[in-house]
C-alpha positions in Angstrom: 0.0 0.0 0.0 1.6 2.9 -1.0 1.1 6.7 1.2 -1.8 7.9 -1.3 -3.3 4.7 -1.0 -3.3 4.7 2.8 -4.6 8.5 2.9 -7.5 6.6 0.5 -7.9 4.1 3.5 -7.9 6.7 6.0 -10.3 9.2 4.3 -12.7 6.0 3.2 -12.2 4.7 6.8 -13.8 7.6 8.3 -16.3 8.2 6.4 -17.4 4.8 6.9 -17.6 5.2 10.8 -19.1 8.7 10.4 -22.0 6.8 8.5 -22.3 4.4 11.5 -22.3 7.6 13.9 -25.2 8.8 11.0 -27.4 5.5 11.4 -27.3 4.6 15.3 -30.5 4.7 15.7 -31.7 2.5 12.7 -30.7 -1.2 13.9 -30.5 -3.3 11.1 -28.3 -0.3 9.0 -26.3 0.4 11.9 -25.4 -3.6 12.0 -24.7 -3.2 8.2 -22.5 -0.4 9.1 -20.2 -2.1 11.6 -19.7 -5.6 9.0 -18.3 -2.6 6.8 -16.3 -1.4 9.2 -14.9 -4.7 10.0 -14.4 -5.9 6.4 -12.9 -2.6 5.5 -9.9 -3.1 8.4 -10.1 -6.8 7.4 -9.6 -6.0 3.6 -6.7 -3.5 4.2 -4.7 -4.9 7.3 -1.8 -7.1 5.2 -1.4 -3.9 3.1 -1.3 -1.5 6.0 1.2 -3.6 8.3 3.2 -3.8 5.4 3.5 -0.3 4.9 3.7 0.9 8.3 6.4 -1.6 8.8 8.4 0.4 5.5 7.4 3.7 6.1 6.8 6.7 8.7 3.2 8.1 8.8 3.5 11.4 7.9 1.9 14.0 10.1 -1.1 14.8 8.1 -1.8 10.9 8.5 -1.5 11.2 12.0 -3.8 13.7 12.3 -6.0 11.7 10.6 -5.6 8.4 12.6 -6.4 11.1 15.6 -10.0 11.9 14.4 -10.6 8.6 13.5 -9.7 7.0 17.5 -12.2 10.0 18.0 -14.8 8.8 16.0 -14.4 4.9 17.0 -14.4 6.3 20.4 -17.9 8.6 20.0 -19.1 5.3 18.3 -18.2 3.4 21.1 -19.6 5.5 23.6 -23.3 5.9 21.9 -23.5 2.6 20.8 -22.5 1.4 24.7 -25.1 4.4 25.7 -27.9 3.0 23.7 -27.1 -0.7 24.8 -27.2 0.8 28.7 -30.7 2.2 28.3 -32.1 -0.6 26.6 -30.7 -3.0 29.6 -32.4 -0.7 32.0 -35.3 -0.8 30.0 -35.7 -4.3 30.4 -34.7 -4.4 33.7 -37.8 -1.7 34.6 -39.9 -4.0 32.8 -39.3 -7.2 33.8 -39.8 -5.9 37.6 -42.7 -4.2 36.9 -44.1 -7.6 35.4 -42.7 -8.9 38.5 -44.6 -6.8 41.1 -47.9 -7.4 38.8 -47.7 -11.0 39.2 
């Protein structure tokens, strides 16, 4: 993978998890969303550790790789958000079944 082709990776990388930020609330396309996500990193791993392993990222790249941890991060933390409230939910529920019994 040459540097232009990992700036593609990068740039195509993020806007894949800015669509996943884009469709959180929409299950079955958020789903759709992370498979992309994994086949995209899944796709370009052999090519990226190769060209880590021969060249420096440039600063621009890092920058990059910066905003992207803070997108996978936001992710992470709305995804685990939504999960939390949903447990709750059921935890209300099934109590309040509970106490109607």
């Amino acid at each position: 993978m040459t540097e232009r082709n990992l700036d593609v990776f990068l740039d195509t990388f993020k806007s894949i998890l800015e669509g996943a930020l884009l469709c959180l609330n929409d299950g079955k396309l958020f789903n759709e969303k992370i498979h992309e996500i994994e086949q995209a990193l899944l796709d370009a791993s052999p090519e990226l550790v190769s060209q880590l392993g021969q060249h420096s990222i440039e600063s621009e790249q890092a920058k990059k790789i910066k905003f992207i941890i803070s997108l996978i991060q936001e992710l992470e933390l709305k995804s685990n958000a939504k999960l939390n409230w949903f447990q709750g939910l059921d935890k209300h529920l099934k109590r309040t079944l509970a106490n109607d019994i």
